[in-house]
N, C-alpha and C positions, 0 to 999 in steps of 0.2 A: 274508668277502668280500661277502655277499650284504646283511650291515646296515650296508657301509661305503656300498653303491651306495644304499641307501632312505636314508640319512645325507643323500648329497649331491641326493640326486632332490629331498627334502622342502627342503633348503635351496635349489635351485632354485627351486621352488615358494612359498617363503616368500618368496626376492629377488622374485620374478614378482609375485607379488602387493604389493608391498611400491611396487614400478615403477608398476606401473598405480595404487596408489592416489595415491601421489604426483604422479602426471603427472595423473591426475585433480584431484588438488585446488590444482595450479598454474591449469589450466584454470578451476575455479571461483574462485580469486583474482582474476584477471584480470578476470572478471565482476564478480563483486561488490563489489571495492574500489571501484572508478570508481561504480560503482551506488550506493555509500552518501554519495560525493559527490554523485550527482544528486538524491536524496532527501533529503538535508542544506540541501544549497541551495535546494531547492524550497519547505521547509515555512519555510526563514529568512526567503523571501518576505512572507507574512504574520505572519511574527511581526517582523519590522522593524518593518512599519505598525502593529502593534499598539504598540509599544512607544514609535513616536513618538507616537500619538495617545494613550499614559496619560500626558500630558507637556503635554494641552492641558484637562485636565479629568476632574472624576466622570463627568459627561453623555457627552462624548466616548466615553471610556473602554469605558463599560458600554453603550453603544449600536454600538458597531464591538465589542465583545464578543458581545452577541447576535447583532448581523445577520455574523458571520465564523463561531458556531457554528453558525445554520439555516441560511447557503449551504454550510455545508458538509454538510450531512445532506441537504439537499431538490437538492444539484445537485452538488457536486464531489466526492462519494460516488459518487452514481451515474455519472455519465460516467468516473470511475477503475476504475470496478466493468466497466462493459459494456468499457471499453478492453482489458481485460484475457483479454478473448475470443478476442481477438489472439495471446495469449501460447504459447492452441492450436495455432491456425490458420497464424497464419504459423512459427512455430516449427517446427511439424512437417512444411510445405509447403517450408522450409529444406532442411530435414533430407532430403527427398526430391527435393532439387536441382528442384521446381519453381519455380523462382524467381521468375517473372514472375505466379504469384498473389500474390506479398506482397505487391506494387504494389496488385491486384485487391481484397484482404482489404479493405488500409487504407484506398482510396474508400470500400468500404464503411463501415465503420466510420465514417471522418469523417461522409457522411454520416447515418447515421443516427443518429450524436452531435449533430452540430448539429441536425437535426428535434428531436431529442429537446428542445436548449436551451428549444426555444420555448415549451411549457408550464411550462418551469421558468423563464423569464425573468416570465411574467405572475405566478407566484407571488412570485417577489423583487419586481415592479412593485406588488405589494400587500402587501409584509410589512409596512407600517408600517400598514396599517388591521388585517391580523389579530390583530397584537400587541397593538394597542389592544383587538380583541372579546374577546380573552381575558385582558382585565386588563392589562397591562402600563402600567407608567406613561406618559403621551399624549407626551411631551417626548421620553422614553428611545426609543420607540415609533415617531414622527418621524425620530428623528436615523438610527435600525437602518435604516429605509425607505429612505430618501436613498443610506447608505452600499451598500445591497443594490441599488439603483437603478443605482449608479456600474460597481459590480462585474461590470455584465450583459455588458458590452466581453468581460472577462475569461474570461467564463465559456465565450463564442463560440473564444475563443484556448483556454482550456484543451481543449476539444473537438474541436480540431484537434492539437495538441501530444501530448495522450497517444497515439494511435493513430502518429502517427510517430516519438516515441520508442519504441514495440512494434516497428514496421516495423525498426527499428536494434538495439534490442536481443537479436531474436530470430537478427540477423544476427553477434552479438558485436561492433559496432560501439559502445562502449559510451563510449572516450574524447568522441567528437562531441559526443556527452549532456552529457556531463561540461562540456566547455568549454562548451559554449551555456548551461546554468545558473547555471555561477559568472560567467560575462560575464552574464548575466541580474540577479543578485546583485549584484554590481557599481554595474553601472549603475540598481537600485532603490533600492539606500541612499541616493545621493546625489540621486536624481528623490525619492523619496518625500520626503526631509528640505527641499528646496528647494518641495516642491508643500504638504508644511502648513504650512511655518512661513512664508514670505518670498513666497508667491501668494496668501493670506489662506483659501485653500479651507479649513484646517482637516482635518476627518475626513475631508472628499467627498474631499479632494486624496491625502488615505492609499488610499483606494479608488478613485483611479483610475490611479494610481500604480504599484497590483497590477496591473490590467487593463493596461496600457501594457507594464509588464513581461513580462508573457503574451504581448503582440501580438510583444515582441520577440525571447522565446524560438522563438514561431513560425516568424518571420523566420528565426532562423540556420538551424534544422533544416531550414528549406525551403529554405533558396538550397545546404546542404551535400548534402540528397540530390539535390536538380537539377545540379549541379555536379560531384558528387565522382566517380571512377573506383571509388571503392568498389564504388557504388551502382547500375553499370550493367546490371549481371545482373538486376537486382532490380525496377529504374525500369519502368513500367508508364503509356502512354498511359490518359487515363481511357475509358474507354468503356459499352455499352450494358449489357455484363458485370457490370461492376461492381454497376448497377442493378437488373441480373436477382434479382443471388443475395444481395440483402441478408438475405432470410430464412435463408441460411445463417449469418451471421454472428448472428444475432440468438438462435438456437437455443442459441448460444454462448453470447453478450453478456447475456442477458437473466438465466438463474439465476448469470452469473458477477456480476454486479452486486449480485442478493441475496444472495448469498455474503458478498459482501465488507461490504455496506451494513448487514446484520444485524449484523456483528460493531461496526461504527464505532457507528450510533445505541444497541448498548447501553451504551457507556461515553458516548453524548451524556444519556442517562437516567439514566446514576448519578448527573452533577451535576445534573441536575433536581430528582432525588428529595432529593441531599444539600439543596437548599432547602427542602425538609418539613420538618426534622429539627430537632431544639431547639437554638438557636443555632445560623442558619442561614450566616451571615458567616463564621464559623469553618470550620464543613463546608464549605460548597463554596470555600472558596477554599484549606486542604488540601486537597482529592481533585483542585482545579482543578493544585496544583505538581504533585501524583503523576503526574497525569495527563500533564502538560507535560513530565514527568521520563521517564517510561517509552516516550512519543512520542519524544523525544529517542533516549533507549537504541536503540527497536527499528526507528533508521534501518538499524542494520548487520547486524538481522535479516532484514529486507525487503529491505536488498542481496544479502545470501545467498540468499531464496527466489526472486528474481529471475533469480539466477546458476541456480540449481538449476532453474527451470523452462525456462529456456532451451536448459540440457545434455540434462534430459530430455525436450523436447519434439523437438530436433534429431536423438538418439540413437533417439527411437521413430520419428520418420519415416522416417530413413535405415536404417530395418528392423533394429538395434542392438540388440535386448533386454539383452544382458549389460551390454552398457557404459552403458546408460540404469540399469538397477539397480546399477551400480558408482559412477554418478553419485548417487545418491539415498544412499545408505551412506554414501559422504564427504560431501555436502553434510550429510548429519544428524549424523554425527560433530563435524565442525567447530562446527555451528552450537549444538550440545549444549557443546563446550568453550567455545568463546565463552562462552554466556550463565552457564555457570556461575562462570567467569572477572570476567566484568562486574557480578553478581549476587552474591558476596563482595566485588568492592570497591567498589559501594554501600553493603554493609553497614556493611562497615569504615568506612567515610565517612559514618553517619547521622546524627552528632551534629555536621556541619558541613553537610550540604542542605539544612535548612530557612534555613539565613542567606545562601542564595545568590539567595533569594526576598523574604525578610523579616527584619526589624529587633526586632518583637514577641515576645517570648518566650511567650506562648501559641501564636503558629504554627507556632515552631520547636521547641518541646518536641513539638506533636502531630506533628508532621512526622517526627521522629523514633521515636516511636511505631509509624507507620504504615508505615519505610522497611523492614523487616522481612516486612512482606507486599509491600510492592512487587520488595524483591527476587527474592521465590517469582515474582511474577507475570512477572519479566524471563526466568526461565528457562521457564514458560508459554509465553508468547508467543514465545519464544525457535525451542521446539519447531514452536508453529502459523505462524507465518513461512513454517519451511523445508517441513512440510508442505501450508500453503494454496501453496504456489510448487510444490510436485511435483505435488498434484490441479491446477492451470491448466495444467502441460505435458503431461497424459497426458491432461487433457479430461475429469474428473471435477466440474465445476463446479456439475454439479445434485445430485451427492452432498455436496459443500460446503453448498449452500444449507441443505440437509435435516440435515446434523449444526450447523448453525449454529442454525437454527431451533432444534433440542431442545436445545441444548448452554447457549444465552443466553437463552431464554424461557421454556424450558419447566421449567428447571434452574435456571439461573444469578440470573436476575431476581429468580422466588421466594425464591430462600435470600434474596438480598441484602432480598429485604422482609422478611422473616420476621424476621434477626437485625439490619437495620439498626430497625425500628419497634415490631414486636412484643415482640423480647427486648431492644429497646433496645441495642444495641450502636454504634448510631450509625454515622458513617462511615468506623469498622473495618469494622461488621455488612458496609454495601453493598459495598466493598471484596473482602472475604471469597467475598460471593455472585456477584461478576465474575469473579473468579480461579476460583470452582469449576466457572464456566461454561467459562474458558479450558481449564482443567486436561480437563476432560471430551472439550471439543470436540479434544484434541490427543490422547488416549487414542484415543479414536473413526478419526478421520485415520491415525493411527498404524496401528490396525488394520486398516485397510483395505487400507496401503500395506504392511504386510509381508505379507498374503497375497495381495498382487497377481501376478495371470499376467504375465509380463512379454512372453515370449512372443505373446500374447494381445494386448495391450496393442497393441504393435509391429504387426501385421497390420491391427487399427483404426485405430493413425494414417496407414497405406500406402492404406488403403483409403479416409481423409478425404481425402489429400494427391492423390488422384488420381481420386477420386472414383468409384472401382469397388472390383470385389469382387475381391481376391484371390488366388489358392492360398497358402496357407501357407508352402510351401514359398520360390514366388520372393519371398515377401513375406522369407524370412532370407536370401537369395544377396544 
C-alpha cells in the first residue's frame, strides 16, 4: 500500500516537473524564434552591401571590407555592448512591475550612446588617414575612409535602435522587432541595389544605404512604442530623471560592453594575424568563410541567450528565484541540443561548404579541413551564447568582462600564437587557440552559474528594481 502511494507521489512529481519544464521552454521559444529573425536580418544588412559592392571591384571590395571590419570594432561593438546594460536593468525593473523605469532606463541609454557616437564618429572621420600611417595601401585607405564617412548617419540610428529594441524585448514584445527588421531588409536590398549601381555612388551608395536602413529601423520601432497599446505601461515622458541617473546605467553599460567587445575584437585578430602567416590570401580568406559560417550559425544562439536573459532577468525581479533557475536549465538544455544538432550537420556537410564560397579547389579542400574545428567551436559558443544571455539578466556583466579578459587574452590568443607561428600550424594553429579561449570562457560561466544563490540573486535584483534594501523575506512573498 505504502509503495503504491510513493509509486504515484513520484509520478506526480515527475508530470510536475516535466509541466513546468515544458511550459518553460514554450516560453523561451516564443522569445527566441522571433529573436533569431531579428539577428538574421540584422547582420543581412551589411552583408547585402557587401556583396553588392564585390560586384564593383578588387578596390571597392577590399576597402568597404576594411572600413565594415573597424566600424565594427571601434563603434557597433561597443554601443551593442553598453546596449545591453539594459538587458539588466530594464528586465529586471519588468519583472518588478516597475514599469515606468524602462521608459527611464532607455533615455538613458540612448543618451549616452549617442555622447558616446561622437568620439567614435571622429575616429571613422579619420580612418582613411590612420590606415594610411599604418601602411595600408593610399587608394584602399581612401576608399575604407569615405565608406566609414558615409556610415556615421548609421551609426547615430544604431544608438538609438539598440536600446529600444532592449526597451521590447525585455518586455517579450519580440514580434515588433521581428517585423521592423525584415521590412528594414526589405526595403535595403532594393535602396542598396538602386544607390550603387543606377545613382553612380558606387561603394559611398552601399554605405549609405546601411545608414538610411538604420534611420528606418528607428522609425518603425519609434512610431510602434509611441503608438502601440502594448507600450502604455511602459511609455515614459523624458525628463530630468532620466539625466539624473545615467551613472546608473553606465555602471552597467560600461563592463557589459567589454564583455562583449573582448570577445568580438578577438576573432577581429585572428584574421589580422591569419595575414602574417605564409600564404597569407589563403588564410585569411579561409578563417574569413569560417568566420562568416559560424556568425551565420550562432544567430540562433544569440536568439536563445537573448530569450534566456529576458526570462531570467523578469523571473529575478519579480523576486522568482526557482523559476529564474528553471529558466536557465531549459534554456541551457535546449541550447546544448541545438548546437550539437547543427554542429553534426555541418559536419556531415564539410565537403560541400567550401563551394558555397568558392570555385577554387585549394579553398575548398582547406575549408573542409578546417569544418571539423568549426564544428567544436559551434557547440562552444553554442554554450557561451546562452550563458553570456543568463550573466546580462542576473547583472553579472563585470564578471563577464574578467573571464573574457583571461579566457581570450590571456589563454586563447597565446596558444593561437604559439601553434599558429611557432609550431607552425597555420590557420588551424589560430583557429585552435580561439576555440580554447571559447571553450574556457564557457567552462568558467558555466561555473559560476551553477553555484549561483538564486535566492541571493533574486533580492539583488528587487533591491536594483526599487532601489532600496530589502528584507529577504518580502523580497520571496
Amino acid at each position: 500500500m505504502e509503495e503504491g502511494l510513493l509509486e504515484r507521489e513520484e509520478e506526480r512529481t515527475v508530470r510536475g516537473w516535466y509541466c513546468d519544464f515544458t511550459a518553460e521552454a514554450r516560453r523561451l521559444g516564443y522569445l527566441a524564434g522571433p529573436m533569431v529573425g531579428v539577428t538574421l536580418s540584422q547582420y543581412l544588412v551589411q552583408v547585402t552591401s557587401s556583396m553588392m559592392v564585390g560586384h564593383l571591384g578588387e578596390l571597392a571590395l577590399s576597402s568597404s571590407a576594411i572600413a565594415t571590419s573597424l566600424s565594427g570594432v571601434t563603434g557597433f561593438s561597443v554601443l551593442q555592448g553598453m546596449a545591453s546594460g539594459l538587458d539588466t536593468l530594464c528586465g529586471q525593473a519588468y519583472g518588478a512591475k516597475q514599469y515606468k523605469k524602462l521608459g527611464i532606463h532607455t533615455y538613458r541609454a540612448i543618451l549616452s550612446l549617442v555622447l558616446v557616437c561622437l568620439p567614435i564618429s571622429l575616429i571613422w572621420v579619420s580612418m582613411g588617414k590612420l590606415l594610411s600611417l599604418i601602411g595600408q595601401d593610399p587608394l584602399i585607405s581612401q576608399e575604407a575612409g569615405i565608406y566609414a564617412v558615409w556610415m556615421i548617419p548609421g551609426l547615430f540610428a544604431f544608438a538609438i535602435a539598440q536600446p529600444l529594441m532592449k526597451f521590447l524585448q525585455c518586455q517579450s514584445l519580440i514580434l515588433p522587432m521581428l517585423l521592423s527588421s525584415f521590412v528594414t531588409l526589405c526595403v535595403h536590398i532594393p535602396l542598396c541595389w538602386v544607390m550603387v549601381f543606377k545613382t553612380g555612388l558606387a561603394n559611398v551608395g552601399a554605405a549609405l544605404s546601411i545608414s538610411i536602413s538604420y534611420l528606418i529601423n528607428v522609425l518603425i520601432l519609434a512610431l510602434y512604442i509611441k503608438y502601440s497599446d502594448s507600450c502604455n505601461a511602459t511609455r515614459s515622458p523624458l525628463s530630468m530623471e532620466a539625466l539624473r541617473g545615467i551613472n546608473e546605467f553606465l555602471r552597467l553599460a560600461i563592463p557589459s560592453a567589454v564583455m562583449i567587445c573582448l570577445e568580438w575584437w578577438s576573432f577581429e585578430l585572428l584574421v589580422l594575424l591569419s595575414g602574417l602567416l605564409p600564404n597569407p590570401k589563403l588564410e585569411t580568406s579561409v578563417l574569413s568563410i569560417c568566420l562568416t559560417s559560424i556568425s551565420l550559425l550562432c544567430t540562433i544562439t544569440y536568439g536563445l541567450g537573448c530569450a534566456a536573459s529576458t526570462r531570467v532577468s523578469n523571473e529575478l525581479g519579480a523576486g522568482n528565484p526557482e523559476q529564474a533557475h528553471l529558466a536557465v536549465r531549459v534554456a541551457t538544455s535546449i541550447t546544448i541540443t541545438e548546437a550539437v544538432l547543427v554542429s553534426l550537420t555541418l559536419f556531415s556537410l564539410r565537403r560541400l561548404v567550401g563551394h558555397a564560397y568558392s570555385d577554387e579547389k585549394e579553398v575548398v579542400d582547406y575549408v573542409r579541413e578546417m569544418t571539423p574545428l568549426v564544428s567544436i567551436s559551434v557547440i562552444s559558443d553554442g554554450c557561451l551564447g546562452v550563458l553570456s544571455g543568463i550573466a546580462r539578466g542576473c547583472g553579472w556583466q563585470y564578471l563577464g568582462a574578467y573571464v573574457n579578459l583571461g579566457a581570450f587574452y590571456l589563454v586563447g590568443i597565446p596558444i593561437a600564437v604559439l601553434l599558429g607561428f611557432f609550431l607552425q600550424y597555420g590557420g588551424k594553429g589560430l583557429w585552435i587557440g580561439i576555440l580554447s579561449g571559447a571553450v574556457i570562457q564557457s567552462l568558467l560561466l558555466g561555473i559560476i552559474t551553477t553555484f549561483t544563490n538564486w535566492q541571493q540573486q533574486a533580492m539583488v535584483a528587487r533591491e536594483r528594481a526599487f532601489e532600496e534594501r530589502l528584507p529577504l523575506q518580502s523580497v520571496l512573498n
